[in-house]
C-alpha positions as CSV (number, residue, x, y, z in Angstrom):
1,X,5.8,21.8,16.2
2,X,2.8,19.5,16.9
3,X,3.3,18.2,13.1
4,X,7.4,17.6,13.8
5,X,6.3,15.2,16.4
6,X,3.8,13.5,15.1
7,X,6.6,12.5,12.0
8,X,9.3,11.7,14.8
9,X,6.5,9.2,16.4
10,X,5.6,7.6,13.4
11,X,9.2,6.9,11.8
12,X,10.5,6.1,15.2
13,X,7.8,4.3,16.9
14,X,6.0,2.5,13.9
15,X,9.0,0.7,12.7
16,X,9.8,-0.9,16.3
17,X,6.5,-2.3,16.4
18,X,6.4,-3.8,13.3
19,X,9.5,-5.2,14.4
20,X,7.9,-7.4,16.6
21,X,4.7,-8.3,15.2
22,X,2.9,-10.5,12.4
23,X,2.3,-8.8,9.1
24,X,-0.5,-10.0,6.9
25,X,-0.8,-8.3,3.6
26,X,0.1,-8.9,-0.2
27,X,3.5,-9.2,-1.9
28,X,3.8,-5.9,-3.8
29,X,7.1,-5.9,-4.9
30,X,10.5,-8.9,-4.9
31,X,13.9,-7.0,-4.0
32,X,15.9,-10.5,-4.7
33,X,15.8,-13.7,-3.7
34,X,15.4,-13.1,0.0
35,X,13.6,-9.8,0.3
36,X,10.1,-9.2,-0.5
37,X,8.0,-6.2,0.4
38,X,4.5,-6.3,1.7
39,X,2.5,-3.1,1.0
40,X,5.6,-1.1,1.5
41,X,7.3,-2.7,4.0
42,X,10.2,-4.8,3.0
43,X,10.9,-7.6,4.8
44,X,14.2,-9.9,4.5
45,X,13.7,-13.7,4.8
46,X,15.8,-15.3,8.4
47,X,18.3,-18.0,8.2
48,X,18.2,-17.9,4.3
49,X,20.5,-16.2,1.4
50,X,20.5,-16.4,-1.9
51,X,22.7,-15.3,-4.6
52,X,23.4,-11.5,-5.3
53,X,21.5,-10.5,-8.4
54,X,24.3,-9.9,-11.0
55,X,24.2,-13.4,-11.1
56,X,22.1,-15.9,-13.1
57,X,21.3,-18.1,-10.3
58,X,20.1,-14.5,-8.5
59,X,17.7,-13.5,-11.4
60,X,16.3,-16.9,-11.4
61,X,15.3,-17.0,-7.9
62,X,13.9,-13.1,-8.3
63,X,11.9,-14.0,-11.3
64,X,10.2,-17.3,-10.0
65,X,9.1,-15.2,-6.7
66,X,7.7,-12.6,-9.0
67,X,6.0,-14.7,-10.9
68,X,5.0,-16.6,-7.8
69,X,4.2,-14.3,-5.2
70,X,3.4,-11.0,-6.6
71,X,-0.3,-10.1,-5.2
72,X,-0.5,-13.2,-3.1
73,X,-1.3,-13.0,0.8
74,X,1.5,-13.5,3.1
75,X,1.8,-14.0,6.8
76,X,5.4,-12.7,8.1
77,X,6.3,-13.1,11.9
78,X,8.7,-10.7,12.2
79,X,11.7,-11.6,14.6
80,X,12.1,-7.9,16.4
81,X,15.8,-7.3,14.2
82,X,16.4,-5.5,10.9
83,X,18.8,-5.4,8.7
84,X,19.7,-2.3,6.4
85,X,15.9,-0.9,5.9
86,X,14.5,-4.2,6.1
87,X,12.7,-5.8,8.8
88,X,13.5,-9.3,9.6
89,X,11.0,-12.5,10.0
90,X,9.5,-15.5,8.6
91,X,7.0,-15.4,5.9
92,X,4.0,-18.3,4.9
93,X,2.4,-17.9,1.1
94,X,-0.9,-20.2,0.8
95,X,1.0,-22.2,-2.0
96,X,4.1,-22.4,-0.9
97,X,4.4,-22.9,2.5
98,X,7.4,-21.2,4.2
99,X,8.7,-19.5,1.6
100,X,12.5,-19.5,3.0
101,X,12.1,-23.4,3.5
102,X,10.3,-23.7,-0.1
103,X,13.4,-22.0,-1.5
104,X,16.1,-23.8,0.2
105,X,14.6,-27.4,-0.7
106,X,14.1,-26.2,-4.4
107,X,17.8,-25.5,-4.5
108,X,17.3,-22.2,-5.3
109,X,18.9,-20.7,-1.9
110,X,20.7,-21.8,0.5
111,X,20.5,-21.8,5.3
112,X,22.4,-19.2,6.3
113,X,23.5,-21.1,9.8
114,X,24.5,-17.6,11.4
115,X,20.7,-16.4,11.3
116,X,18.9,-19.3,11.5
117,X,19.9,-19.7,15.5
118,X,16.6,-22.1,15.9
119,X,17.8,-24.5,13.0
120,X,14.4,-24.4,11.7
121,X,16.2,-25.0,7.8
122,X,18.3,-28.2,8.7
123,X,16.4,-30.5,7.2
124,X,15.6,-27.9,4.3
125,X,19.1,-28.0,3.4
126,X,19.8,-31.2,4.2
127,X,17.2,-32.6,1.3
128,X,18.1,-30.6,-0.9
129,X,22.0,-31.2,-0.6
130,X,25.0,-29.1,-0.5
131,X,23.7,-25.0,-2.3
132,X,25.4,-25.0,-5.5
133,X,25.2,-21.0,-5.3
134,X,27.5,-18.3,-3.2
135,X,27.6,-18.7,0.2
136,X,28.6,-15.9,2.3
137,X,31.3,-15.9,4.9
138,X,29.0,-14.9,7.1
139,X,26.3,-17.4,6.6
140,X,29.1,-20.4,7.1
């Protein structure tokens, strides 16, 4: 019984306070163009999408990160929400800066104005012009 709750603390507990919090670790593995995972712990870029990865444009964006960010150190403020099994937040890499803000102005994905409430990729998008990818409904 002791060991039940121990479990029911940890994968109740642990996940809301990650949900608020800064994560510091190395990329370990790139879901798609806007979810990484650090250590195990995938995390979903805010205010950005990219295309799905049955498309070209959604291979490229997954390859470049890989190649990019696999093993590097990240810092992720996470913004308290989730979204499937991923938390939510923004994430710095040494090189790159903000890595949501590095892809939008590299044309490689585009503001998602629905989730990017503090309009922190405005002038993202707006140098690097209309996203020539697919942008969600929701996103619009």
């Amino acid at each position: 019984m002791r060991l039940f709750f121990m479990f029911l603390i940890c994968v109740v507990w642990t996940p809301s306070l990650l949900a608020q919090a800064t994560l510091e670790g190395a990329v370990t593995k790139v879901r798609d163009g806007d979810t990484i995972e650090v250590g195990q712990i995938p995390i979903r870029f805010q205010g950005l999408t990219c295309d799905e990865l049955d498309t070209k444009k959604g291979q490229d964006v997954r390859d470049m990160l890989k190649a990019t960010l696999i093993g590097e150190q990240v810092v992720c403020q996470l913004n308290g929400q989730s979204s499937y099994d991923r938390l939510i937040g923004r994430c710095i890499a040494v090189d790159e800066g903000d890595i949501a803000n590095y892809l939008i102005e590299q044309g490689y994905c585009g503001r998602c104005k629905r989730y990017d409430e503090e309009g922190l990729y405005i002038e993202a998008q707006t140098k690097a012009g209309f996203y020539e990818g697919v942008m969600p409904n929701y996103c619009r």
